[in-house]
N, CA and C atoms as a LAMMPS dump frame, in Angstrom:
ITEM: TIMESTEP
0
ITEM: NUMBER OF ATOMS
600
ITEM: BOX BOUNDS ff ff ff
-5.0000000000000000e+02 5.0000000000000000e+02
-5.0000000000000000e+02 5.0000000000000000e+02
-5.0000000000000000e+02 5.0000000000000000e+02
ITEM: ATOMS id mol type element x y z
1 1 1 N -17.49 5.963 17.826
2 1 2 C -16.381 5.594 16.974
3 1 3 C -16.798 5.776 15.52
4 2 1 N -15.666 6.217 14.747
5 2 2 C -16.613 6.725 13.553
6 2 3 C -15.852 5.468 12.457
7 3 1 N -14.759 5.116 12.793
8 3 2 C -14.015 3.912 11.517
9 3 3 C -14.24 2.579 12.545
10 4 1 N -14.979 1.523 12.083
11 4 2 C -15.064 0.357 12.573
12 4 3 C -13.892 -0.718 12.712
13 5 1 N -13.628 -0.668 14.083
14 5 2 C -12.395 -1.263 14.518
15 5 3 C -13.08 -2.047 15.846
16 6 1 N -11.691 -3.643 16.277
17 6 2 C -12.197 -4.342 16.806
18 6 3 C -11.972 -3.878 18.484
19 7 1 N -12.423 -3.511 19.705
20 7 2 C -12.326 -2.98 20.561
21 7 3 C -10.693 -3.261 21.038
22 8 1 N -10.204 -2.535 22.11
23 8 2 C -9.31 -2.911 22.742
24 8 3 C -9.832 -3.447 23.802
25 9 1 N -8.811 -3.931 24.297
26 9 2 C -9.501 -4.736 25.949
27 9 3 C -9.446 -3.084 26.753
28 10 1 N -10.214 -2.962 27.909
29 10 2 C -10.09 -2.486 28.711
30 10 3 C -8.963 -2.141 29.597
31 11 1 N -8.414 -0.969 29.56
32 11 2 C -7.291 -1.183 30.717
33 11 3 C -7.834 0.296 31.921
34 12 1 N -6.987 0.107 32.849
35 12 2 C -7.213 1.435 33.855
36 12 3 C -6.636 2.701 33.717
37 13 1 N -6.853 3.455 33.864
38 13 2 C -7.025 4.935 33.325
39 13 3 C -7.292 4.816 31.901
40 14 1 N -8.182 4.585 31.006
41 14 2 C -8.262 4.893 29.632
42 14 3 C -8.13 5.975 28.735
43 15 1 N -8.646 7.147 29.982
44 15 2 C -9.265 8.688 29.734
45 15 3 C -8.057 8.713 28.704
46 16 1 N -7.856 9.639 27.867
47 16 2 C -6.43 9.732 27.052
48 16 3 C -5.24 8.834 26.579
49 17 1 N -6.15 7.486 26.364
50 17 2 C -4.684 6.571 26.348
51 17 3 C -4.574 6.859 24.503
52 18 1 N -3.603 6.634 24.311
53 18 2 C -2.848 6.75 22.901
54 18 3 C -2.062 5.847 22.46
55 19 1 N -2.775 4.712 21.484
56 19 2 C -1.555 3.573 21.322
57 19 3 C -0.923 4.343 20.703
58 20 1 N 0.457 3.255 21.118
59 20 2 C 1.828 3.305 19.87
60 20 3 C 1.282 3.252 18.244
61 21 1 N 2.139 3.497 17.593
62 21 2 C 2.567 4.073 16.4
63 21 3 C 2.257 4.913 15.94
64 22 1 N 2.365 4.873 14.403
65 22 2 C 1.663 5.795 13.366
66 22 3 C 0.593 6.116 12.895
67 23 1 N 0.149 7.168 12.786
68 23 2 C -1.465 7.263 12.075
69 23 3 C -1.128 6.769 10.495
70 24 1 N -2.625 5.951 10.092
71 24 2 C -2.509 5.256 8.924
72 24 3 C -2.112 6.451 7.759
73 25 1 N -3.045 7.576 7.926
74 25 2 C -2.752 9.069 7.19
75 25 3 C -1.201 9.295 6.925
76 26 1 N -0.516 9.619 7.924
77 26 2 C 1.261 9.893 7.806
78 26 3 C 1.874 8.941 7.415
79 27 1 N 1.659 7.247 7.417
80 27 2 C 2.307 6.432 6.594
81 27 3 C 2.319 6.303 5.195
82 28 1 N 1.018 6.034 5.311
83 28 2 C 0.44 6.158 3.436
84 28 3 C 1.025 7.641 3.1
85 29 1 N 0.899 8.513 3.481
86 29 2 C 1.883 10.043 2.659
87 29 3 C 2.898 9.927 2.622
88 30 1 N 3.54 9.004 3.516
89 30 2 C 5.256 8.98 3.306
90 30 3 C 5.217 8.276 2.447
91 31 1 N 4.962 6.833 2.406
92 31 2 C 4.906 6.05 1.506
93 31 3 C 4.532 6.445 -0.103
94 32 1 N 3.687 7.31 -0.232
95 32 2 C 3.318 7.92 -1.459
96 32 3 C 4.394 8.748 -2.093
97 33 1 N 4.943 8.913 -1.289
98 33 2 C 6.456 10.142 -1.165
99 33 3 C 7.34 9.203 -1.897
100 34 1 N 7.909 8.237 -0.985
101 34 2 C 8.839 7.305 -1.72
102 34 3 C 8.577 6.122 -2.979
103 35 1 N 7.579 5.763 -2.928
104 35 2 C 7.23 5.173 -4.264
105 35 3 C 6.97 6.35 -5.469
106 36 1 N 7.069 7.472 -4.969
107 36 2 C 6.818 8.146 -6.297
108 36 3 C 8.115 8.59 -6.579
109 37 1 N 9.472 8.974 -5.876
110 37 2 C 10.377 9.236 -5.987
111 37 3 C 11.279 8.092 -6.666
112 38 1 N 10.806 6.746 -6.309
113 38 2 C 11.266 5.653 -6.781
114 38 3 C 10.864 5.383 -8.687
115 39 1 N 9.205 5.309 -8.698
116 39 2 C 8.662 5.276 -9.908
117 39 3 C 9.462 6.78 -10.899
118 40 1 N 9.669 7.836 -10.382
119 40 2 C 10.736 8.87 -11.359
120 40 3 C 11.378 8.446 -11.828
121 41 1 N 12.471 7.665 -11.097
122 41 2 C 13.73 6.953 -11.33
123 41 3 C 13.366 6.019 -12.226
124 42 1 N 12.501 5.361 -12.071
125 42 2 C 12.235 4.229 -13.128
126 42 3 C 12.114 4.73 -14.565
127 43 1 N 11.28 6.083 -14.286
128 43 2 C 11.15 6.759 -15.74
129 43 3 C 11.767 7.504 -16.699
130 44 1 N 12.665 7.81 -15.574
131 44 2 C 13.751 8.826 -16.083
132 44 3 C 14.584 8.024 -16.967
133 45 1 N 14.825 8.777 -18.39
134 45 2 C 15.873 8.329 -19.369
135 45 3 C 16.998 7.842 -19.178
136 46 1 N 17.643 8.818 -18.301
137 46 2 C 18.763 8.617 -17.457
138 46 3 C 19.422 7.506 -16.948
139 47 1 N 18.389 6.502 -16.256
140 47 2 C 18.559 5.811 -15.589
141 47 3 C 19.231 4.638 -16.086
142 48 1 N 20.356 3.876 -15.932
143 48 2 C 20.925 2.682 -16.629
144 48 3 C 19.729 1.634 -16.807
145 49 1 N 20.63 0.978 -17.366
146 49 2 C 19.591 -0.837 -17.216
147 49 3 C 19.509 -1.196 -16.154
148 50 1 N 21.006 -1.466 -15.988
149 50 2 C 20.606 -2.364 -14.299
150 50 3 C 20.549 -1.983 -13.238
151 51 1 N 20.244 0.134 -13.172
152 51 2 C 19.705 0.539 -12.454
153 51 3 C 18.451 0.224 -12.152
154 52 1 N 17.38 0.515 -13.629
155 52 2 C 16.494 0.517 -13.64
156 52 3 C 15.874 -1.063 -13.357
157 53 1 N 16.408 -2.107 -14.077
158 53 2 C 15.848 -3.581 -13.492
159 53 3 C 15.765 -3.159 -11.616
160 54 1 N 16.621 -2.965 -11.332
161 54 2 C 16.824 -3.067 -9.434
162 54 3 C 15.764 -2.34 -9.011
163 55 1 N 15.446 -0.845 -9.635
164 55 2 C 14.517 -0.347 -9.657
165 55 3 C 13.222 -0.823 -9.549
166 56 1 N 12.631 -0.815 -10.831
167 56 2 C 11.855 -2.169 -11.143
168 56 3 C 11.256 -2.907 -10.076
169 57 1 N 12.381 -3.936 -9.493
170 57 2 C 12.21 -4.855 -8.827
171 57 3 C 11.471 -3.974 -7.282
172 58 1 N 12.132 -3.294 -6.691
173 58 2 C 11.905 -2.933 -5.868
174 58 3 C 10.353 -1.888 -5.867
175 59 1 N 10.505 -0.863 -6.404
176 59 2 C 9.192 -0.619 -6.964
177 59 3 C 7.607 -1.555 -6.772
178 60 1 N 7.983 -2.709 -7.571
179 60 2 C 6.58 -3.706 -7.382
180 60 3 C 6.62 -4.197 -6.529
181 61 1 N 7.791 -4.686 -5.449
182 61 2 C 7.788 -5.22 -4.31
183 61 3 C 6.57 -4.334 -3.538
184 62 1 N 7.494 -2.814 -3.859
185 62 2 C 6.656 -1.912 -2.435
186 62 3 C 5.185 -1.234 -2.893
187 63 1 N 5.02 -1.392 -3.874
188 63 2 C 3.775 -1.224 -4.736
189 63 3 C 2.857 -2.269 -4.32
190 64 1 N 3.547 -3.292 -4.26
191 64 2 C 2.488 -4.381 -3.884
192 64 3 C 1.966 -4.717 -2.421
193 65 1 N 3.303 -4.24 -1.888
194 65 2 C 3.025 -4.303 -0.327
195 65 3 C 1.965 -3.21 -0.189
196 66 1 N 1.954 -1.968 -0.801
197 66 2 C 1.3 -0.866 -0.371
198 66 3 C -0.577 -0.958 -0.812
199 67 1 N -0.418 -1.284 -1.559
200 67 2 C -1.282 -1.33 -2.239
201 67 3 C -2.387 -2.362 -1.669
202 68 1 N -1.553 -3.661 -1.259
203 68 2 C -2.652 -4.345 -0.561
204 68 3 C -3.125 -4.137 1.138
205 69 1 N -2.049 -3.087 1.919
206 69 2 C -2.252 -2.729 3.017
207 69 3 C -3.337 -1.812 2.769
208 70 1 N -3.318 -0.932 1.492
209 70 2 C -5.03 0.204 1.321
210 70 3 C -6.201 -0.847 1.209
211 71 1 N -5.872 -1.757 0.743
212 71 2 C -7.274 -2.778 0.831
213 71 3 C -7.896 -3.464 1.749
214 72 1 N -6.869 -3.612 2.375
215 72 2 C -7.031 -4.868 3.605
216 72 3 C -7.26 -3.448 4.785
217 73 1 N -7.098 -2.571 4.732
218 73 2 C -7.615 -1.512 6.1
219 73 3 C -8.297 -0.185 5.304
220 74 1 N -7.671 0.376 4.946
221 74 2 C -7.607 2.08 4.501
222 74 3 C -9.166 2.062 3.785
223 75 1 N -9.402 0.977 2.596
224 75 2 C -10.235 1.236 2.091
225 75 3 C -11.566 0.693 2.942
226 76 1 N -11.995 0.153 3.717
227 76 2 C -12.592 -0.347 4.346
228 76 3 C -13.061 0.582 6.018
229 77 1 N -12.123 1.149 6.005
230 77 2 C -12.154 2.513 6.844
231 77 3 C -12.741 3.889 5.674
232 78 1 N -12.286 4.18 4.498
233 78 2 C -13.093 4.951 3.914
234 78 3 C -14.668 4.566 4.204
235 79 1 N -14.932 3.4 3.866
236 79 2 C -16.667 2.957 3.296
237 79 3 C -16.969 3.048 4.857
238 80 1 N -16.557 3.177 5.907
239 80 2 C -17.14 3.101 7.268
240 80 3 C -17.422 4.509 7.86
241 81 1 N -16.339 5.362 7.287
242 81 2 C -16.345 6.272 7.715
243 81 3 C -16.867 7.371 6.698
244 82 1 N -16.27 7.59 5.669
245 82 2 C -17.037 8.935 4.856
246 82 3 C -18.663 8.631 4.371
247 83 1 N -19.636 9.452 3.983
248 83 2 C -20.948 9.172 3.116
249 83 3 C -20.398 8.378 1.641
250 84 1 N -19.638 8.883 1.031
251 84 2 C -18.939 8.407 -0.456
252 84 3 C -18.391 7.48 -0.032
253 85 1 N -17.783 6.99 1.247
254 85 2 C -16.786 6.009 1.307
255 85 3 C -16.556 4.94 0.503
256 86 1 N -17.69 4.519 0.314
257 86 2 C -17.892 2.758 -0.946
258 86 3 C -17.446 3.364 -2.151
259 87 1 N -17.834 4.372 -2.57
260 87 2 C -17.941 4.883 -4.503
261 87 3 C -16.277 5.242 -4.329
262 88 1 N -15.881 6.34 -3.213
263 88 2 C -14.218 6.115 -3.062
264 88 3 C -13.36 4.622 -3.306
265 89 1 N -13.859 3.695 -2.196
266 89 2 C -13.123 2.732 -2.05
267 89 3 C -13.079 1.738 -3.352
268 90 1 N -14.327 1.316 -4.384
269 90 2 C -14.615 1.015 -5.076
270 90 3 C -14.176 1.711 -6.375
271 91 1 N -13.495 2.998 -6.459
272 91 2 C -13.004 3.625 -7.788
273 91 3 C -11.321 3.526 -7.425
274 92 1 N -11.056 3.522 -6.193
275 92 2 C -9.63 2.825 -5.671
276 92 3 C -8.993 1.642 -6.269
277 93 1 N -9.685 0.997 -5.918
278 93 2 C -9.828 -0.724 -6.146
279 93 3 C -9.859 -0.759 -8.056
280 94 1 N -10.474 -0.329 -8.494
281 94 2 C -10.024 -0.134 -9.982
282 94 3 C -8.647 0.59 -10.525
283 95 1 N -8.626 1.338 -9.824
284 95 2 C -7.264 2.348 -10.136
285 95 3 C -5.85 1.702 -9.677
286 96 1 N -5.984 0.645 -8.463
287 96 2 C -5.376 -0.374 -8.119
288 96 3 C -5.276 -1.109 -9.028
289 97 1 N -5.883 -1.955 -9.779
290 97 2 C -6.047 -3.259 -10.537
291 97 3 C -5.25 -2.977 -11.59
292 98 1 N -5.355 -1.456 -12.145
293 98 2 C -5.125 -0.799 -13.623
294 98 3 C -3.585 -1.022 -13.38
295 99 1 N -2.96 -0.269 -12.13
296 99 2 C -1.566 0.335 -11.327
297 99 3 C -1.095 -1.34 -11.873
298 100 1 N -1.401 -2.377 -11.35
299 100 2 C -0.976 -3.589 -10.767
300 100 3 C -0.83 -4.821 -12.199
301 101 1 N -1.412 -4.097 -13.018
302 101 2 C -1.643 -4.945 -14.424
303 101 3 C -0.578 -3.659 -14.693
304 102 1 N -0.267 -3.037 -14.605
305 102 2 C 1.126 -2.228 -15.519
306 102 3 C 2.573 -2.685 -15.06
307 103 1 N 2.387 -2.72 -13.688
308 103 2 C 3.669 -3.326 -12.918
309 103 3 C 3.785 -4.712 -13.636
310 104 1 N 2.365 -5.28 -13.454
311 104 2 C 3.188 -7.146 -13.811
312 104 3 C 3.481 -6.832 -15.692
313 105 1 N 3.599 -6.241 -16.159
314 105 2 C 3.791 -5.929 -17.537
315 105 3 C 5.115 -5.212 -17.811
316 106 1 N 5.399 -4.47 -17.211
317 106 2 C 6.577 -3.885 -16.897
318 106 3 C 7.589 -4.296 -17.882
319 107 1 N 8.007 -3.354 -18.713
320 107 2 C 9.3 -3.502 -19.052
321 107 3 C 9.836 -2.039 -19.338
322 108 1 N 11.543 -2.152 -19.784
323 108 2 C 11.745 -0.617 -19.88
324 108 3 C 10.439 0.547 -21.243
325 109 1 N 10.207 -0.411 -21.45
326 109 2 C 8.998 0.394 -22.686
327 109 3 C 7.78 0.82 -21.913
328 110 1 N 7.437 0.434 -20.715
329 110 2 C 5.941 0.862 -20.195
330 110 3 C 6.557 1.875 -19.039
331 111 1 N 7.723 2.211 -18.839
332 111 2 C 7.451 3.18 -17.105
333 111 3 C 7.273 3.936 -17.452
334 112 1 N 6.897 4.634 -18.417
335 112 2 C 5.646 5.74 -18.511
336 112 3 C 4.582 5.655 -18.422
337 113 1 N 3.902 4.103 -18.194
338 113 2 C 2.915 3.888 -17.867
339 113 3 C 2.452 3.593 -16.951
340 114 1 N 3.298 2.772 -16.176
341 114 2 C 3.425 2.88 -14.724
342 114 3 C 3.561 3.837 -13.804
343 115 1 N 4.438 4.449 -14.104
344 115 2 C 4.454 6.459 -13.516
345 115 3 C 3.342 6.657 -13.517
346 116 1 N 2.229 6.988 -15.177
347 116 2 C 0.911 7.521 -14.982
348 116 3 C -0.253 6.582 -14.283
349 117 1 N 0.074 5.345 -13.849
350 117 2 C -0.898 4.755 -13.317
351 117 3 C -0.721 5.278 -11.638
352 118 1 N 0.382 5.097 -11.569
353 118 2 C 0.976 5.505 -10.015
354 118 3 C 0.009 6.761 -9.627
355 119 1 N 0.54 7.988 -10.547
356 119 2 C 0.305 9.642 -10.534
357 119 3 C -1.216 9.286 -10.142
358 120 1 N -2.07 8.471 -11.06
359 120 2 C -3.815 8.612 -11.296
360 120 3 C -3.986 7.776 -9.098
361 121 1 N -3.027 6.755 -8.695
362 121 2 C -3.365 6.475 -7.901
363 121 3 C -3.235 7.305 -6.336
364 122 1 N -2.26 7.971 -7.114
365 122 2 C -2 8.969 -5.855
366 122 3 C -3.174 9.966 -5.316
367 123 1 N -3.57 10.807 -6.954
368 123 2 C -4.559 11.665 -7.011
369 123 3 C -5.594 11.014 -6.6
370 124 1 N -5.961 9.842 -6.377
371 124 2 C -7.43 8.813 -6.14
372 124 3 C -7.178 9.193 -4.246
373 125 1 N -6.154 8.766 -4.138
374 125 2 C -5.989 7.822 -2.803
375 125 3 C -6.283 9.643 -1.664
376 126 1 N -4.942 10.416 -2.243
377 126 2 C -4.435 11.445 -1.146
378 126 3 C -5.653 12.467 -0.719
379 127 1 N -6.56 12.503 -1.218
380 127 2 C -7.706 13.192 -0.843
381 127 3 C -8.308 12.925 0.022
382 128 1 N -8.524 11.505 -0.23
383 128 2 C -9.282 10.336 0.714
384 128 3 C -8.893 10.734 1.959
385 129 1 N -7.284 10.49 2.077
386 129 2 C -6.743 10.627 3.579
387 129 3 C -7.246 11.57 4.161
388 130 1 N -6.986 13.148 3.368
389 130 2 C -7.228 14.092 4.659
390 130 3 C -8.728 14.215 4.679
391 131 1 N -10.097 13.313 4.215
392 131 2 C -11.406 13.713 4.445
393 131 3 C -11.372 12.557 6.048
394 132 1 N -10.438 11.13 5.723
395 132 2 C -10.458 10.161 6.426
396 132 3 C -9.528 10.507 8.162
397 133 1 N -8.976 12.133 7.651
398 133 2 C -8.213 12.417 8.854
399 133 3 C -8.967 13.654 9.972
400 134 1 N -10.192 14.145 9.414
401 134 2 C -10.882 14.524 9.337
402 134 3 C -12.288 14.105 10.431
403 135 1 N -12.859 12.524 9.583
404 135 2 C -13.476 12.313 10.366
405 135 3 C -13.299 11.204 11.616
406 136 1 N -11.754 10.549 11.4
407 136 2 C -11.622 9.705 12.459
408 136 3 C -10.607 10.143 13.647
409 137 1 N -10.925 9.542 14.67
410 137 2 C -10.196 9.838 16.107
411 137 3 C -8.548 9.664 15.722
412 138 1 N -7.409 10.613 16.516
413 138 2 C -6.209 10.143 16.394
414 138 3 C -5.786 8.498 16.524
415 139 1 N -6.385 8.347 17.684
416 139 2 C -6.466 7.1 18.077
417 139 3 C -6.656 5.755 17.3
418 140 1 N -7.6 5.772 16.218
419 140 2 C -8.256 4.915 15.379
420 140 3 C -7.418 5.344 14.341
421 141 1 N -6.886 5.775 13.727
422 141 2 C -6.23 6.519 12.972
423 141 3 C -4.518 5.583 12.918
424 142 1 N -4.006 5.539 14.589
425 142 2 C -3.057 4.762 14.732
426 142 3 C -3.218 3.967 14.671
427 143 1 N -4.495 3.306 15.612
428 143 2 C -4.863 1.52 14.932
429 143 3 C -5.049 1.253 13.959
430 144 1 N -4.917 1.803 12.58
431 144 2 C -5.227 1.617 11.532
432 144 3 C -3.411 1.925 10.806
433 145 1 N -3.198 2.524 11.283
434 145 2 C -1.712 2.54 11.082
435 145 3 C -0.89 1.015 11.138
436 146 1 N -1.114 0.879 12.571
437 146 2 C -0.747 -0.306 12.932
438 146 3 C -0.77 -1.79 12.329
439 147 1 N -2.263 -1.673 11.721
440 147 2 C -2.878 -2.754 11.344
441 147 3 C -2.539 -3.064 9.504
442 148 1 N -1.812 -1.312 9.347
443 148 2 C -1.661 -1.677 7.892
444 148 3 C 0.049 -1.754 7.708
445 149 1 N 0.72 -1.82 8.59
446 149 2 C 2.085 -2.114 9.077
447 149 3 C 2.63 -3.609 8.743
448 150 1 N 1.53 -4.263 9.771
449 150 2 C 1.236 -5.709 9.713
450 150 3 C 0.991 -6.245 8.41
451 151 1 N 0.032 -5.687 7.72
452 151 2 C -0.601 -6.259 6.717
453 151 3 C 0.444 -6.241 5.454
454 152 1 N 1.041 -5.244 5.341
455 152 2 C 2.312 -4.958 4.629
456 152 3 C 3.157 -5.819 4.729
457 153 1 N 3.689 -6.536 5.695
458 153 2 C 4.913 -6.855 6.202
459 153 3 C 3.805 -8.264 5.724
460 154 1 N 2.565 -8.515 5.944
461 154 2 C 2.807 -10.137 5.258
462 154 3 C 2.351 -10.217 3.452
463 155 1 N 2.037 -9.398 2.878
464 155 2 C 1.738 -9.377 1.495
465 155 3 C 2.822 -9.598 0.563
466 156 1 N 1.684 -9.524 -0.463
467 156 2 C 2.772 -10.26 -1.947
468 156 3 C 3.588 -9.582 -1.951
469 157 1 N 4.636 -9.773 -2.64
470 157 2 C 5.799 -8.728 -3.38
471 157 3 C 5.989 -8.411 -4.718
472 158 1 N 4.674 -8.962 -4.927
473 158 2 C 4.498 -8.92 -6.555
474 158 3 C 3.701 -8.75 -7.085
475 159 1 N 3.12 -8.016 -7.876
476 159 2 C 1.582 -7.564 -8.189
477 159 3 C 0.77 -8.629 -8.665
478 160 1 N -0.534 -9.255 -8.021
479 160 2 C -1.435 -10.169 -8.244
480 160 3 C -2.751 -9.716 -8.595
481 161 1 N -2.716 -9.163 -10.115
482 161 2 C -4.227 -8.384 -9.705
483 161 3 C -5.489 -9.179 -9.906
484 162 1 N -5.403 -10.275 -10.048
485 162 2 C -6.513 -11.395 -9.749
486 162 3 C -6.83 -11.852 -8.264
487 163 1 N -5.711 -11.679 -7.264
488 163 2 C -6.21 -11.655 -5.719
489 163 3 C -7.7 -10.785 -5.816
490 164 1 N -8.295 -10.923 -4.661
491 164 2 C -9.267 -10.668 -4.015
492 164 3 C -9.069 -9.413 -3.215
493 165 1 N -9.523 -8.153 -3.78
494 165 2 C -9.72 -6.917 -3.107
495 165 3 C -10.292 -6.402 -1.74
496 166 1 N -10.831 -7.51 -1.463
497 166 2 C -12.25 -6.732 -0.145
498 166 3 C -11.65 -8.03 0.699
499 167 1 N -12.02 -7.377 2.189
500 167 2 C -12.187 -7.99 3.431
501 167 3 C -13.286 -8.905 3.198
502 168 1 N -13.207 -10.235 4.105
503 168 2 C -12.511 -10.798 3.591
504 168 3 C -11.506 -11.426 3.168
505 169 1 N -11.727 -11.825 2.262
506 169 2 C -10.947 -12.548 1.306
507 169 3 C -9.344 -11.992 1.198
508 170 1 N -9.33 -11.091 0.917
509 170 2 C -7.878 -10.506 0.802
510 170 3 C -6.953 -10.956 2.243
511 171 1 N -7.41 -10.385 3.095
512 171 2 C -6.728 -10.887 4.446
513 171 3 C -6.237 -11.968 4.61
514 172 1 N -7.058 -12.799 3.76
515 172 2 C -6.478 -14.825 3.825
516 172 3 C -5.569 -15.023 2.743
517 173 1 N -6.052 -14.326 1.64
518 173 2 C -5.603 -14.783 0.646
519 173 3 C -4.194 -13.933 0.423
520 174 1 N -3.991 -13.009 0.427
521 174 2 C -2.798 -12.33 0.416
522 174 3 C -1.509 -12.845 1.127
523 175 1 N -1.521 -12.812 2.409
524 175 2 C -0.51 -13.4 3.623
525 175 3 C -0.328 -14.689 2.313
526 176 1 N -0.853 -15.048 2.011
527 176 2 C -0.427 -17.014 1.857
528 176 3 C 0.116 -16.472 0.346
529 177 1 N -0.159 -15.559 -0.334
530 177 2 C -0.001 -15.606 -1.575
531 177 3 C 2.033 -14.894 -1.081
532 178 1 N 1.903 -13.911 0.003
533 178 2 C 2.906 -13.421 0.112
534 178 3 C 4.042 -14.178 0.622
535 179 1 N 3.501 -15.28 1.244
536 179 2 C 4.482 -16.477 1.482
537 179 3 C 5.735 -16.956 0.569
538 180 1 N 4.543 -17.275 -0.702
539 180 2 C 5.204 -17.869 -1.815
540 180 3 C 6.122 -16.728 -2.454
541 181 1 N 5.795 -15.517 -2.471
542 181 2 C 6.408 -14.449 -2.923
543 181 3 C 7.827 -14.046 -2.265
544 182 1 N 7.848 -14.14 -0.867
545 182 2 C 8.772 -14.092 -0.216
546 182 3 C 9.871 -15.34 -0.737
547 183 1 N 9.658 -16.645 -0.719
548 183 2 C 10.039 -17.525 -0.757
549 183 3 C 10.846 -17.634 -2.827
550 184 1 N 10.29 -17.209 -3.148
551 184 2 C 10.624 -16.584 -4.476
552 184 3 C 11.837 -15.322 -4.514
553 185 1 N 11.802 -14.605 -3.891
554 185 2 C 12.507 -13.559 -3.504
555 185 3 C 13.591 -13.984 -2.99
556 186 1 N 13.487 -14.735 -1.865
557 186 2 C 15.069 -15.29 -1.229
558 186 3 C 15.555 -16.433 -2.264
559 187 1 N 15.155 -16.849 -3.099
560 187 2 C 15.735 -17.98 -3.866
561 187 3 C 16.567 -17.213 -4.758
562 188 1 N 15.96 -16.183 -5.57
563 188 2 C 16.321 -15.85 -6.266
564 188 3 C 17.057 -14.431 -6.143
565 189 1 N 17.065 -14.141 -5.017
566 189 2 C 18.121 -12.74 -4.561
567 189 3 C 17.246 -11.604 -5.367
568 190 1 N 16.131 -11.382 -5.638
569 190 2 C 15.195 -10.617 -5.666
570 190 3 C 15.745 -9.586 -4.445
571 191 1 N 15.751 -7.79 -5.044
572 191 2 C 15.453 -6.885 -4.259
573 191 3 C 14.087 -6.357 -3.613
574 192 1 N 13.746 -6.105 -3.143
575 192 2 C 12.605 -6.145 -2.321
576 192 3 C 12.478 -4.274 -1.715
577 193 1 N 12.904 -3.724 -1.255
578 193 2 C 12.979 -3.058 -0.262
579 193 3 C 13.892 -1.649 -0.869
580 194 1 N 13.739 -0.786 -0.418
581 194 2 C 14.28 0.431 -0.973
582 194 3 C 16.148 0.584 -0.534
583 195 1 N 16.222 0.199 0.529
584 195 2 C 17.601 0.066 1.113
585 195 3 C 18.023 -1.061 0.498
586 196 1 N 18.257 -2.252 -0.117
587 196 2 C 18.512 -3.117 -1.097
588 196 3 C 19.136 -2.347 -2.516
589 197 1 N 18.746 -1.189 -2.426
590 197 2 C 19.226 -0.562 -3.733
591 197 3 C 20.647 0.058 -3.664
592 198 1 N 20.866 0.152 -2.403
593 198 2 C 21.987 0.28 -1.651
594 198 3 C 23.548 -0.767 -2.107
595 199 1 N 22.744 -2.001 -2.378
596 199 2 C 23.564 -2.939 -2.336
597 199 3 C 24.18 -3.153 -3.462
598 200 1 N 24.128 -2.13 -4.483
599 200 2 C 24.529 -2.347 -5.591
600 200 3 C 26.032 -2.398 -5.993
């Protein structure tokens, strides 16, 4: 096994089994797809106010979700799996922090700065994948998919760049931080989600 993951149980016939879902690789590229199509919009002149607030909003939601699912798996699968993996995962994790201190700053005067933090994170991250698609099994690949599905679905919705980066810590601390975030969100009719933009 080349990315350190926790076994499956045993089942009968194993030879070729293939969990369900997605490889972590094809999510994170889609995902890179739509937050960058989203962050345009934010930047673009064009865009109204209370386009762009909804924007905005949604944006750091999924920025934040994304961002802490690369920490809590992706990057931790780099350092296991490539020779560079740590100096990758570790120049990530900065390029993250930078991304995440622009979002919580955010106003219509910085999404040009946010765009270029995004752009610098993309160029960090998308390389990674195909060396990380490269050296790990399809298989591990989906469990890692899987696992950053999960991890997504319980994180902040709001950029915290004082949370805790590394396994670990992040795993505990995130979910609970995303609690309160959620709970913030429904009070206040916070958009969240890219289909929310819909609702306008």
């Amino acid at each position: 096994m080349s990315v350190s993951l926790p076994p499956l149980p045993p089942a009968e016939g194993d030879e070729g089994y293939r969990p369900g879902g997605r490889s972590v690789v094809d999510i994170i590229g889609e995902e890179h797809r739509r937050l960058t199509a989203l962050v345009e919009e934010l930047a673009d002149p064009a865009t109204g106010p209370d386009r762009r607030r909804a924007v905005a909003e949604v944006f750091a939601a999924e920025v934040s979700r994304h961002l802490s699912g690369e920490e809590q798996y992706l990057y931790p699968a780099l350092r296991g799996a490539l020779p560079d993996g740590a100096e990758l995962a570790e120049r990530d994790v900065e390029t993250d922090t930078a991304l995440r201190r622009a979002v919580q700053a955010a106003d219509p005067g910085h999404a040009a700065e946010v765009r270029e933090r995004w752009r610098q994170h993309v160029a960090a991250v998308d390389p990674a994948l195909g060396r990380l698609r490269a050296a790990a099994t399809e298989e591990e690949l989906i469990r890692l998919g899987n696992r950053f599905v999960i991890a997504e679905e319980a994180a902040p919705t709001r950029p915290h760049p004082g949370t805790p980066t590394a396994p670990p810590w992040n795993r505990i601390v995130e979910p609970a931080v995303g609690v309160v975030d959620k709970i913030r969100d429904a009070v206040t009719g916070r958009r969240t989600y890219p289909t929310d933009l819909d609702r306008e």
